[in-house]
N, CA, C and O atoms as CSV, one atom per row, in Angstrom:
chain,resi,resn,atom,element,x,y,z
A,1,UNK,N,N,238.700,47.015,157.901
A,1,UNK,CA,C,239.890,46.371,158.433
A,1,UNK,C,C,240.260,47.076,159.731
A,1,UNK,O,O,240.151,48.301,159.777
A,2,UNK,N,N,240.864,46.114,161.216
A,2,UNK,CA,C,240.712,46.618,162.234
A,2,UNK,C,C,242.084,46.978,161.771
A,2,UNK,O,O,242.572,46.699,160.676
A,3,UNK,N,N,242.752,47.767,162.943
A,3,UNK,CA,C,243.984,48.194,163.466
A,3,UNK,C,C,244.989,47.176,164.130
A,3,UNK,O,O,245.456,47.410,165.245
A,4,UNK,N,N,245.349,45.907,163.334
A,4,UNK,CA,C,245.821,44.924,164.087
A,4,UNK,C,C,247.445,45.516,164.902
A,4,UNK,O,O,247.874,46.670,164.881
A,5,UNK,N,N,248.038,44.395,165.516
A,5,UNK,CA,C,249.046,44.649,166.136
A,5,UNK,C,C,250.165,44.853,164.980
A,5,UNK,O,O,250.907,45.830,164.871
A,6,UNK,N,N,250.118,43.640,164.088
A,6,UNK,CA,C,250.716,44.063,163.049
A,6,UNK,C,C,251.161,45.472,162.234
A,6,UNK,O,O,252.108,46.169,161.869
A,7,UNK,N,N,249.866,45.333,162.249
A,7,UNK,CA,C,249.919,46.898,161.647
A,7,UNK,C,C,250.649,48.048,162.134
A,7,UNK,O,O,251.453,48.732,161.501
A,8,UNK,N,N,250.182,48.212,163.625
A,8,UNK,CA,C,250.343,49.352,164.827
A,8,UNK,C,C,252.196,49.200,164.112
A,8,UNK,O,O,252.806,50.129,163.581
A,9,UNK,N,N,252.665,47.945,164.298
A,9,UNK,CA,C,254.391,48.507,164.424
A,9,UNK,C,C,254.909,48.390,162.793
A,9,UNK,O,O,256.066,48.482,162.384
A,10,UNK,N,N,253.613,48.148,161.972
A,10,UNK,CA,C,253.981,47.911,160.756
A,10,UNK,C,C,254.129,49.801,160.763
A,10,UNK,O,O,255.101,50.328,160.221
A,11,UNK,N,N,253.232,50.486,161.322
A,11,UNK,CA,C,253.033,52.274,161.355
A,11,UNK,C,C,254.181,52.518,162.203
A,11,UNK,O,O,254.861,53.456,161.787
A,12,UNK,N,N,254.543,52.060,163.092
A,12,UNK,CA,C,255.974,52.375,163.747
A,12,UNK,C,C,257.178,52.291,163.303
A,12,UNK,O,O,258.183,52.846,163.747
A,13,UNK,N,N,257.048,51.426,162.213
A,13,UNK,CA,C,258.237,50.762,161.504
A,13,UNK,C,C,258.545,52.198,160.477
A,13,UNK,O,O,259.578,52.861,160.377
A,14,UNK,N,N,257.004,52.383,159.681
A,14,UNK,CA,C,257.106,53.701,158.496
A,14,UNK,C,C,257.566,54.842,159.254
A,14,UNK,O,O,258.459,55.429,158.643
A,15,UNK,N,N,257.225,55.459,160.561
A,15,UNK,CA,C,257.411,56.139,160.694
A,15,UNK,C,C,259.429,56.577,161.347
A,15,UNK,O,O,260.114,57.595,161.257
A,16,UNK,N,N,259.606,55.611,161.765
A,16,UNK,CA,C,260.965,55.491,162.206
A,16,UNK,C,C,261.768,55.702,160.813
A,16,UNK,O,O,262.688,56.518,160.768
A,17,UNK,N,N,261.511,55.185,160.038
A,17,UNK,CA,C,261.899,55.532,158.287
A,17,UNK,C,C,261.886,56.629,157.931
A,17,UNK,O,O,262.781,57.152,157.267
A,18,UNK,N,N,260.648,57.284,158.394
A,18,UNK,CA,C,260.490,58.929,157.527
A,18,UNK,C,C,261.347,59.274,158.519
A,18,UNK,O,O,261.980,60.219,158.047
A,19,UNK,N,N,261.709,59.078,159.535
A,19,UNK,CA,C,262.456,60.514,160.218
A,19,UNK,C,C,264.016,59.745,159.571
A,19,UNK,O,O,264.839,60.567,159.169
A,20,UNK,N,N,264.430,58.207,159.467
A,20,UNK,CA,C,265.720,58.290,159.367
A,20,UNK,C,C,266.514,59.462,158.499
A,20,UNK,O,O,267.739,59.427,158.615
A,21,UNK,N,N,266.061,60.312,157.796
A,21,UNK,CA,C,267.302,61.221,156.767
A,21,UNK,C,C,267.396,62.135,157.765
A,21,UNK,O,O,268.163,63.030,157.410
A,22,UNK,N,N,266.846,62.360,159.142
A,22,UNK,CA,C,267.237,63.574,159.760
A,22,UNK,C,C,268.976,63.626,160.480
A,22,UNK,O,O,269.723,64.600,160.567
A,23,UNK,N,N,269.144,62.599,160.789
A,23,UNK,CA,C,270.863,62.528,161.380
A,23,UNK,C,C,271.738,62.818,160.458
A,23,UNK,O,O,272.758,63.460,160.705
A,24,UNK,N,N,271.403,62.340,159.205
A,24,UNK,CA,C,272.350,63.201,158.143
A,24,UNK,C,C,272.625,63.723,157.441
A,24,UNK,O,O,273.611,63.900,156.726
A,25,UNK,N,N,270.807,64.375,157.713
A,25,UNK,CA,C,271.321,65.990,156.632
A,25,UNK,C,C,271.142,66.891,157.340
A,25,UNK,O,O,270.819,68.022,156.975
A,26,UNK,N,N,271.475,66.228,159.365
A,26,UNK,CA,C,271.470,67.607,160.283
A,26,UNK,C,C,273.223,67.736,160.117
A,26,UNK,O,O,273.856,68.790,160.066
A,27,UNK,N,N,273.656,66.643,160.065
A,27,UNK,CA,C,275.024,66.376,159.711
A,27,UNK,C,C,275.655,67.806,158.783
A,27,UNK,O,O,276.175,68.899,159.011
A,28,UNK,N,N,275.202,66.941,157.586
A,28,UNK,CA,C,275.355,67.764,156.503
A,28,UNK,C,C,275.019,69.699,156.384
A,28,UNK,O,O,275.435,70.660,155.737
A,29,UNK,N,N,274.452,69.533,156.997
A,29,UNK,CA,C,274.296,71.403,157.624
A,29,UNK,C,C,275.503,71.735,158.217
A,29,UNK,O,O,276.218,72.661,157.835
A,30,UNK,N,N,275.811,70.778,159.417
A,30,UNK,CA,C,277.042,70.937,160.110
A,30,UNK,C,C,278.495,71.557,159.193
A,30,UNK,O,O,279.305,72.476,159.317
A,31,UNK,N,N,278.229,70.439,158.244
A,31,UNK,CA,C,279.509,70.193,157.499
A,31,UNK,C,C,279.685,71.146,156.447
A,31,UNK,O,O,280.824,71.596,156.320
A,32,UNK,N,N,278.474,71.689,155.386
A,32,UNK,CA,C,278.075,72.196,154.687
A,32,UNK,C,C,277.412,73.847,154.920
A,32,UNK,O,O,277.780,74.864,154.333
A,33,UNK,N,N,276.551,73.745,155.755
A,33,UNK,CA,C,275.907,74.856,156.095
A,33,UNK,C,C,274.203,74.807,155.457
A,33,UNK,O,O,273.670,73.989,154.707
A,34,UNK,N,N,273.956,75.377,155.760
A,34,UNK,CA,C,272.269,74.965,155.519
A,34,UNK,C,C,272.095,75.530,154.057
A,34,UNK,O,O,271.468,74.719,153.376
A,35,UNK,N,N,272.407,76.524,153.444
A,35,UNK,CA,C,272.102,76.403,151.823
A,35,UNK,C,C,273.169,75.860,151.086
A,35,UNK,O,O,273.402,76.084,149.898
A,36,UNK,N,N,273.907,75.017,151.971
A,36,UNK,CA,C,274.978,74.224,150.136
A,36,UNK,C,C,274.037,72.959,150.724
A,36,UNK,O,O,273.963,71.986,149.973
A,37,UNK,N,N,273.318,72.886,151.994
A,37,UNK,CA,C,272.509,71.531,151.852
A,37,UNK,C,C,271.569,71.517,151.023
A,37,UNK,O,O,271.192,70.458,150.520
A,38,UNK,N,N,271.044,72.644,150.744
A,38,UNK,CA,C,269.526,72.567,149.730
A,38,UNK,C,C,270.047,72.393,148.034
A,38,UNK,O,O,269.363,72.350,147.012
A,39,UNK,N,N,271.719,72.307,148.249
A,39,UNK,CA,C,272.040,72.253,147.033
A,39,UNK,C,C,272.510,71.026,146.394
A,39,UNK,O,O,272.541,70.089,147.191
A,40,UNK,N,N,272.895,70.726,145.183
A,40,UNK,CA,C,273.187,69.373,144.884
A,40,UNK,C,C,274.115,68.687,145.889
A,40,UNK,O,O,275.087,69.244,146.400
A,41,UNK,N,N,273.780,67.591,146.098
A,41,UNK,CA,C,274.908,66.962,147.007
A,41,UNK,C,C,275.753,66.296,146.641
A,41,UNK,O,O,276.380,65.583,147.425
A,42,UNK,N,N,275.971,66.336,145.524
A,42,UNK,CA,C,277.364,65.371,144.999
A,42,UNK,C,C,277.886,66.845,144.323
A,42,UNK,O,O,278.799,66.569,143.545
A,43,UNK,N,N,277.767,67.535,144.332
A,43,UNK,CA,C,278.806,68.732,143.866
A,43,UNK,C,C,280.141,68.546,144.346
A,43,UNK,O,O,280.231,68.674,145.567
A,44,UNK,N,N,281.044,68.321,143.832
A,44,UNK,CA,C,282.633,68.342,144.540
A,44,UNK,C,C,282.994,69.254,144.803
A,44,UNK,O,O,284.223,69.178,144.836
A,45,UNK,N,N,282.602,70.373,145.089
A,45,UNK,CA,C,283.178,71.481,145.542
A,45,UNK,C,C,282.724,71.461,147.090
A,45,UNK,O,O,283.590,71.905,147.843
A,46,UNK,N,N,281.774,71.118,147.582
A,46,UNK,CA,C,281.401,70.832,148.637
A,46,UNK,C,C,282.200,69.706,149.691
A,46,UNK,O,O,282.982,68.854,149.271
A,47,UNK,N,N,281.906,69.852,150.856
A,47,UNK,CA,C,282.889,68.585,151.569
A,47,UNK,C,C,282.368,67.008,151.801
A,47,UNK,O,O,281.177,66.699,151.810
A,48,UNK,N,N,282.716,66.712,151.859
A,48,UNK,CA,C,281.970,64.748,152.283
A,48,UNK,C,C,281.332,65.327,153.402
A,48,UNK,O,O,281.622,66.354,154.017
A,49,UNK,N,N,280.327,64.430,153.592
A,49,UNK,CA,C,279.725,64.014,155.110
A,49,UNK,C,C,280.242,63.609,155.425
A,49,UNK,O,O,281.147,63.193,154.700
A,50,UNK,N,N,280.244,63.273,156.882
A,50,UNK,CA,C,281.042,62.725,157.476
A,50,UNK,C,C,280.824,61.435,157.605
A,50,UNK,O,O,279.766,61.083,158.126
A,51,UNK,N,N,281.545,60.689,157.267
A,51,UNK,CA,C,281.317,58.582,157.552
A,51,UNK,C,C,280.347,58.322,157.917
A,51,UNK,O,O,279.398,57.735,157.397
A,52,UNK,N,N,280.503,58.738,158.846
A,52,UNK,CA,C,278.743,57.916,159.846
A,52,UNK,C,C,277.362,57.957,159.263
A,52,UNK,O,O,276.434,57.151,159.310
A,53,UNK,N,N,277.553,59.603,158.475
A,53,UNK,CA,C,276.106,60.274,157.677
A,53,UNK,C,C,275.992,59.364,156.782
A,53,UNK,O,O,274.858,58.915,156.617
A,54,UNK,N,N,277.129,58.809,155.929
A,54,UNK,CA,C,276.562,58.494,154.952
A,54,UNK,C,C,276.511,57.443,155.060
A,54,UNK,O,O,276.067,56.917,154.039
A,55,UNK,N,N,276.891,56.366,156.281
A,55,UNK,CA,C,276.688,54.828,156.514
A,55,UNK,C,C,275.114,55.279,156.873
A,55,UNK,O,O,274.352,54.485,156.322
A,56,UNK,N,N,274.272,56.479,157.750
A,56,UNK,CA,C,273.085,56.704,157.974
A,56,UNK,C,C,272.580,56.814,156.957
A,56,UNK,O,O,271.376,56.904,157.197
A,57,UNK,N,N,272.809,56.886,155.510
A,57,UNK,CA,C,272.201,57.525,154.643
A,57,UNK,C,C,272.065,56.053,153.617
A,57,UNK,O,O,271.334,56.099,152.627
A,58,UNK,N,N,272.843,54.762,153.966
A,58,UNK,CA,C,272.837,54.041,152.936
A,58,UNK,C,C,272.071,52.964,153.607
A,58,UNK,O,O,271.583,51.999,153.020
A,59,UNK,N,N,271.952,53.355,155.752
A,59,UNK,CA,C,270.911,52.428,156.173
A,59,UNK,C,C,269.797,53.138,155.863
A,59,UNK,O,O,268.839,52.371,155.963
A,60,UNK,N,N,269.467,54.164,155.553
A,60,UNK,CA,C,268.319,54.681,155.922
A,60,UNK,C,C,267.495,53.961,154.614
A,60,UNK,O,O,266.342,53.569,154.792
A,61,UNK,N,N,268.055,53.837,153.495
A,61,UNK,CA,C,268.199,53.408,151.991
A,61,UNK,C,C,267.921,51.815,152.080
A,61,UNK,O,O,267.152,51.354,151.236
A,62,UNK,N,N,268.397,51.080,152.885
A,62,UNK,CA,C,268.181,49.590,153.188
A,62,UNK,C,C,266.678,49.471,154.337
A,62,UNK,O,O,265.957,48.480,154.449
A,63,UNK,N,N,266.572,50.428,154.871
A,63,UNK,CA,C,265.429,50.522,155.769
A,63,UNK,C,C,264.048,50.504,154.748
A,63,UNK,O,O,263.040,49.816,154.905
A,64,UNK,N,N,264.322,51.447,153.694
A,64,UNK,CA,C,263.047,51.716,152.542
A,64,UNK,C,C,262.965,50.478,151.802
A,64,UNK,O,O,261.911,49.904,151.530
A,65,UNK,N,N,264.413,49.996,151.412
A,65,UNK,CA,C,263.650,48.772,150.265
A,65,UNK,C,C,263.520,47.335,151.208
A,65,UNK,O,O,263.693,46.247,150.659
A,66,UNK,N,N,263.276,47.405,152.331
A,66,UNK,CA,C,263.136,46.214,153.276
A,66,UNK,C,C,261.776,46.561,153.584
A,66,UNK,O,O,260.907,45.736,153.865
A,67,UNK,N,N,261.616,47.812,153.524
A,67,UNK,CA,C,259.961,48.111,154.388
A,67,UNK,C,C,258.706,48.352,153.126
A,67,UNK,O,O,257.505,48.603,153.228
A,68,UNK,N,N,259.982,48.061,151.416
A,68,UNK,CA,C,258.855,47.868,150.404
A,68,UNK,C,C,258.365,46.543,150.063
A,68,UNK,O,O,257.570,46.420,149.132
A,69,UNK,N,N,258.920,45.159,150.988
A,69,UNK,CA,C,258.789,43.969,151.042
A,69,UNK,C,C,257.804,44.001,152.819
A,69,UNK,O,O,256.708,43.464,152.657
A,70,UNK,N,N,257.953,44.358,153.901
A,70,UNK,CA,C,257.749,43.948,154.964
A,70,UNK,C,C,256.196,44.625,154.763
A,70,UNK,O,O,255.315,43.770,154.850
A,71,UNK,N,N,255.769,45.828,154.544
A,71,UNK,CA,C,254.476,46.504,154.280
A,71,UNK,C,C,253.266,45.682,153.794
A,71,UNK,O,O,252.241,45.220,154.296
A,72,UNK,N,N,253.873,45.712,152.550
A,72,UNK,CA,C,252.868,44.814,151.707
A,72,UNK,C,C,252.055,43.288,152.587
A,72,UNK,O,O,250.855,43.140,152.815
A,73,UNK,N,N,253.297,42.251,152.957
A,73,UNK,CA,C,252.848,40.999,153.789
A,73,UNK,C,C,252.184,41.647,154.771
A,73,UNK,O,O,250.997,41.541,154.460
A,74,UNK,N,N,252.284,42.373,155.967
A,74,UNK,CA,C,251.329,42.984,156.942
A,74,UNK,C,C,250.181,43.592,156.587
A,74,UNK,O,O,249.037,43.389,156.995
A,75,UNK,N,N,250.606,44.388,155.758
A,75,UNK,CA,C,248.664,44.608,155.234
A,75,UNK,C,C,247.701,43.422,154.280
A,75,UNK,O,O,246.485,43.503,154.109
A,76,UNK,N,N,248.704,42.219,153.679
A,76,UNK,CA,C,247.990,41.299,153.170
A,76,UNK,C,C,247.434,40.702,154.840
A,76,UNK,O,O,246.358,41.103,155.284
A,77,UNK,N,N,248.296,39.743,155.624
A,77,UNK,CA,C,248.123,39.353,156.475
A,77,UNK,C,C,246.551,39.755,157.512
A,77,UNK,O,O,245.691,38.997,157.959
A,78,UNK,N,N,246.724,41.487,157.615
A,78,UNK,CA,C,245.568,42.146,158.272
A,78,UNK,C,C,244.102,41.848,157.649
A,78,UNK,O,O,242.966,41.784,158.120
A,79,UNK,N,N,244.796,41.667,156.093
A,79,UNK,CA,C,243.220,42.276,155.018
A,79,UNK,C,C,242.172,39.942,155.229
A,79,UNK,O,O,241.028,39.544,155.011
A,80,UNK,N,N,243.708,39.090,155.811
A,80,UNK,CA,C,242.976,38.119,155.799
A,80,UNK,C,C,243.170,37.732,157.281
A,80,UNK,O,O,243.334,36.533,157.510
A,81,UNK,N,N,243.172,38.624,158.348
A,81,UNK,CA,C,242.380,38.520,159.520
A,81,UNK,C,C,243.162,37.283,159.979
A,81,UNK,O,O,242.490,36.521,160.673
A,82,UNK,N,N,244.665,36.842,159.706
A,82,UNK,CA,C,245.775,36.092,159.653
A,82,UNK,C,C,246.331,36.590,160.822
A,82,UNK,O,O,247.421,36.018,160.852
A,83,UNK,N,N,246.258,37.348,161.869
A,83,UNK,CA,C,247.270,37.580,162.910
A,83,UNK,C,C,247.228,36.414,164.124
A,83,UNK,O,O,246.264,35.891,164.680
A,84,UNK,N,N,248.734,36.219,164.309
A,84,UNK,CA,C,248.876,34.900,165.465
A,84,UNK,C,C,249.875,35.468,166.429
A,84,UNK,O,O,250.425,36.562,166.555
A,85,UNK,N,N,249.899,34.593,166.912
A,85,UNK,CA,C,251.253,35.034,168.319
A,85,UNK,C,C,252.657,35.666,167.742
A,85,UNK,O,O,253.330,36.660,168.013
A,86,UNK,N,N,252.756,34.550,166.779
A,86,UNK,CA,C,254.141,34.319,166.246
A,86,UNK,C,C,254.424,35.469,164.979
A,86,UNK,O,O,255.437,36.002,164.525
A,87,UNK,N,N,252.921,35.542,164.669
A,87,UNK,CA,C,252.942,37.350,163.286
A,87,UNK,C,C,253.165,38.451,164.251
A,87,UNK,O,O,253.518,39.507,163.728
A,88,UNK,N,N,253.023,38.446,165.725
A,88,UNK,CA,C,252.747,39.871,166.569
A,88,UNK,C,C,254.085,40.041,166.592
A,88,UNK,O,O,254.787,40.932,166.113
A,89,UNK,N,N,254.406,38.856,167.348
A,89,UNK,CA,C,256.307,38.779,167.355
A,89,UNK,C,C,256.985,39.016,166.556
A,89,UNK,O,O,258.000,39.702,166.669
A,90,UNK,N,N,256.622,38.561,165.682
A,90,UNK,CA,C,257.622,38.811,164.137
A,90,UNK,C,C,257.643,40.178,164.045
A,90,UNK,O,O,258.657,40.838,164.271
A,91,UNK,N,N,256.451,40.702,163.686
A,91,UNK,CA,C,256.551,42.518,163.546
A,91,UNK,C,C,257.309,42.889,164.558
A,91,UNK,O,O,258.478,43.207,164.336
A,92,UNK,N,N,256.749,42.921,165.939
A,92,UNK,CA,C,257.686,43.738,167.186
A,92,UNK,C,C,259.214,43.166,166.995
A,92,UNK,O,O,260.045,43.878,167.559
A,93,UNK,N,N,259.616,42.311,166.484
A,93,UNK,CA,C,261.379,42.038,166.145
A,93,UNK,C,C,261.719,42.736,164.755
A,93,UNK,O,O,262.809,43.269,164.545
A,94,UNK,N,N,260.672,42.681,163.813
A,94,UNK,CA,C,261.146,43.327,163.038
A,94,UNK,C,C,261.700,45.483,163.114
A,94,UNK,O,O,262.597,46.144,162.592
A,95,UNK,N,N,260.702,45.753,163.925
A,95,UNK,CA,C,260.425,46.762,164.604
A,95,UNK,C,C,261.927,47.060,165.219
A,95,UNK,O,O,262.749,47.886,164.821
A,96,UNK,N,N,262.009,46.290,166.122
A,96,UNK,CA,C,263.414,46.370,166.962
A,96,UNK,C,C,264.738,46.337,166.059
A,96,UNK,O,O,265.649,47.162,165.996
A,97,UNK,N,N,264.577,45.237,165.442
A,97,UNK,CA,C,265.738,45.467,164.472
A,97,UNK,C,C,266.253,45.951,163.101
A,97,UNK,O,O,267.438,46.009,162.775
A,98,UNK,N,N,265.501,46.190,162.568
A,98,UNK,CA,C,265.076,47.918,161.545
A,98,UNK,C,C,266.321,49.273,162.571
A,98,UNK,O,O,267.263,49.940,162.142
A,99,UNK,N,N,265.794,49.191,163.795
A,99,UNK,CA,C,265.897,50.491,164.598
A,99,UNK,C,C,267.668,49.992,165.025
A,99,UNK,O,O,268.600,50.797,165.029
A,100,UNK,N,N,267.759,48.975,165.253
A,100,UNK,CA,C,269.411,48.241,165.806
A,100,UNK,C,C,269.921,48.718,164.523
A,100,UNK,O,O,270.628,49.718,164.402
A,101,UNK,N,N,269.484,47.868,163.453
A,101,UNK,CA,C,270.411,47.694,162.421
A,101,UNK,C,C,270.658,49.592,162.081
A,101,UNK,O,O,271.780,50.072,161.919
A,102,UNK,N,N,269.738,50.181,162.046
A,102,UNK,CA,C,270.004,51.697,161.587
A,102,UNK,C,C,271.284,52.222,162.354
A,102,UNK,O,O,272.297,52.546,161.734
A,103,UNK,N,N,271.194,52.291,163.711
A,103,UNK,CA,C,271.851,52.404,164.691
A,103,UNK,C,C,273.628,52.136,164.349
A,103,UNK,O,O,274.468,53.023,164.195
A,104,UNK,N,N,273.805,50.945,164.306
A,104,UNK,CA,C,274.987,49.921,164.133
A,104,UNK,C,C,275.349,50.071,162.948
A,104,UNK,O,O,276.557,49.853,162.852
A,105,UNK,N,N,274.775,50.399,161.782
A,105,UNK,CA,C,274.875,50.651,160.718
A,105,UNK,C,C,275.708,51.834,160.153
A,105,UNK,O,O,276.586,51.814,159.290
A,106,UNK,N,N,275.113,53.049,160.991
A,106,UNK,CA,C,275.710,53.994,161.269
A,106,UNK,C,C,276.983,55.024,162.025
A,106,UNK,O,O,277.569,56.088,161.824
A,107,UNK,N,N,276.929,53.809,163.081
A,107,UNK,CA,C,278.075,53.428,164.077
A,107,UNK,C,C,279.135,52.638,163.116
A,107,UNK,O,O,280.291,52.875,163.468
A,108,UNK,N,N,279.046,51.797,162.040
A,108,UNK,CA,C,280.112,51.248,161.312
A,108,UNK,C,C,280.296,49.986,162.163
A,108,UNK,O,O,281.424,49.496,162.115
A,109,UNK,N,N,279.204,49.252,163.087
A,109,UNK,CA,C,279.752,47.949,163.493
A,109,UNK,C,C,278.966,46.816,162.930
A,109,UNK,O,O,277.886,46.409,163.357
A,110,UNK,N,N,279.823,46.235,161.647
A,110,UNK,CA,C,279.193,45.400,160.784
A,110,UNK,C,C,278.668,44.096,161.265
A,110,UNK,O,O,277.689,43.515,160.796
A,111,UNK,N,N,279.268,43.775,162.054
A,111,UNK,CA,C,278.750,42.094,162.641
A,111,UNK,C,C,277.229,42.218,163.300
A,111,UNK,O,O,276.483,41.239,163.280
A,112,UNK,N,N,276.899,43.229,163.768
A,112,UNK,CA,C,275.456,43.258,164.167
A,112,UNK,C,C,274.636,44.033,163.368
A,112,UNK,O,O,273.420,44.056,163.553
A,113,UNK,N,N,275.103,44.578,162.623
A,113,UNK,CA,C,274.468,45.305,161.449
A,113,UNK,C,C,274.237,44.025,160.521
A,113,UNK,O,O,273.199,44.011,159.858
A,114,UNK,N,N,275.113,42.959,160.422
A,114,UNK,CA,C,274.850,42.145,159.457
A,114,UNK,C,C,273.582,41.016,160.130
A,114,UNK,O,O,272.700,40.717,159.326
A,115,UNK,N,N,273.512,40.595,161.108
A,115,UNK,CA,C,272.847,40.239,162.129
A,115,UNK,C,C,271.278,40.320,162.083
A,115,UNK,O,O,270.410,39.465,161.909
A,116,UNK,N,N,271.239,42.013,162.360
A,116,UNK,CA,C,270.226,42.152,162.629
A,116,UNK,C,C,269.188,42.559,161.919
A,116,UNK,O,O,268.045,42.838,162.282
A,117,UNK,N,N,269.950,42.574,160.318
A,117,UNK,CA,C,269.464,42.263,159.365
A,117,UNK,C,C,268.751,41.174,158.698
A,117,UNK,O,O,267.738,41.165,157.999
A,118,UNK,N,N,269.742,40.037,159.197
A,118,UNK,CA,C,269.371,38.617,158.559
A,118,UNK,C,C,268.089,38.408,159.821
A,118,UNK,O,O,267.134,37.863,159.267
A,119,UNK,N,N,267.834,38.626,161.069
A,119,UNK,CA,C,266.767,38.586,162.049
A,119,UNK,C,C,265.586,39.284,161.643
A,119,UNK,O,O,264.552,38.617,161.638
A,120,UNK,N,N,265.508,40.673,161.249
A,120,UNK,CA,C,264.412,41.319,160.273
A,120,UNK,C,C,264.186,40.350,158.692
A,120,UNK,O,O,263.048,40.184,158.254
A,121,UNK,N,N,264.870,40.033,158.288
A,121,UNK,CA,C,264.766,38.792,157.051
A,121,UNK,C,C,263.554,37.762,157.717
A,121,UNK,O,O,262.352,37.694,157.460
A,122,UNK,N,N,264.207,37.174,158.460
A,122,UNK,CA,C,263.468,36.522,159.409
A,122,UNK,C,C,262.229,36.326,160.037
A,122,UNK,O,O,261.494,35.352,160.197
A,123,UNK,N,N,262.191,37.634,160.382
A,123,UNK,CA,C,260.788,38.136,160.680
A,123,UNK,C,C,259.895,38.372,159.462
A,123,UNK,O,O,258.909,37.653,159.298
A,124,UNK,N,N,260.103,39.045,158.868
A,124,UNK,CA,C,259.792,39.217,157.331
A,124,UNK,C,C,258.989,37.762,156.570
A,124,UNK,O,O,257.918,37.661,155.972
A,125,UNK,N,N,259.986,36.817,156.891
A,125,UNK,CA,C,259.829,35.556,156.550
A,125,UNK,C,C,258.345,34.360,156.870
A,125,UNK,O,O,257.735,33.590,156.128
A,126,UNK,N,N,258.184,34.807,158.713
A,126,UNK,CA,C,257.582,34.373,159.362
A,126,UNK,C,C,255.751,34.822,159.033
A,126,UNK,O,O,254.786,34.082,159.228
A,127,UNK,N,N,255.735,36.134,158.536
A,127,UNK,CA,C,254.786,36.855,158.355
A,127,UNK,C,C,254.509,36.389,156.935
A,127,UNK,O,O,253.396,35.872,156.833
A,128,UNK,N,N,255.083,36.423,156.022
A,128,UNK,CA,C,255.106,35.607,154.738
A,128,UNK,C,C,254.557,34.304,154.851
A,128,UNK,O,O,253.808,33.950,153.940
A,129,UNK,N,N,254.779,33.519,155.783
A,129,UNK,CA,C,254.890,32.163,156.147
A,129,UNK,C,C,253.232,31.959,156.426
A,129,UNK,O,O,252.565,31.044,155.944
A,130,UNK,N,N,252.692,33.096,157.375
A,130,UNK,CA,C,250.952,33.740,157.909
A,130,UNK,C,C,250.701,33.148,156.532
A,130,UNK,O,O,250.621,32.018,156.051
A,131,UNK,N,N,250.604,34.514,156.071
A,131,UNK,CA,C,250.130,34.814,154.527
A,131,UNK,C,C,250.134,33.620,153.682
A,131,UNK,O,O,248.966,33.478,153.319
A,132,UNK,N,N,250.710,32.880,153.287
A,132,UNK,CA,C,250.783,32.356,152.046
A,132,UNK,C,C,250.236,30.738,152.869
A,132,UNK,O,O,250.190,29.757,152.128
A,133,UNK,N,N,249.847,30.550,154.380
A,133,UNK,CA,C,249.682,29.288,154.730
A,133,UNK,C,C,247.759,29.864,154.350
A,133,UNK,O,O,246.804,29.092,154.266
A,134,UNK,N,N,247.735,30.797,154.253
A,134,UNK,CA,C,246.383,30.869,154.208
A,134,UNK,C,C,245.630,30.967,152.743
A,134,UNK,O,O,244.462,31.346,152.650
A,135,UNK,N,N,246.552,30.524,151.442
A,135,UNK,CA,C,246.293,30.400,150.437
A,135,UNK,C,C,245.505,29.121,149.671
A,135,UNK,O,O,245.288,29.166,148.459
């Protein structure tokens, strides 16, 4: 199996994921200090994160179970040699808005957080659409 385009931002997509927990458990050091971070985090003796961390922490959480649906269709898609104009596009929007929605998400501005969610749906959709026309 080649290295389709798909793929390339389907690997851009994972990797933007693994780093999302870094904004808020650099946070959480801030707030905490670096060994009550290695420690339970719902301990109440400890302080909240701060808002934003944990709006980062519940996109970062919507980023994983969106990218345990978006993965799978891109590597089906690749394994049946299914890539079109409209699958390249789809990934590179999905790509983009994964990275918005994290962003906005975290920022607390729901109307494009809600947005650019239903647009990654979308994309998601389109790639599905590859896949299953080739059944």
């Amino acid at each position: 199996m080649k290295l389709t385009p798909e793929l390339y931002f389907l690997a851009l997509v994972a990797t933007a994921t693994v780093l999302m927990w870094i904004p808020y458990i650099t946070a959480r050091m801030f707030t905490r200090g670096a060994w009550q971070t290695l420690a339970n985090p719902a301990d109440p003796m400890y302080p909240p994160d701060p808002a934003w961390a944990e709006r980062a922490q519940r996109a970062h959480a919507n980023a994983v179970e969106n990218l345990a649906v978006f993965a799978p269709l891109v590597i089906i898609l690749a394994m049946l040699d299914a890539s079109t104009p409209a699958t390249i596009l789809a990934s590179k929007i999905y790509l983009g808005t994964r990275l918005v929605h994290y962003l906005v998400y975290a920022a607390g501005i729901p109307v494009v957080r809600t947005l650019s969610f239903l647009v990654g749906v979308g994309s998601t959709l389109v790639i599905a659409a590859a896949v299953l026309s080739h059944a």
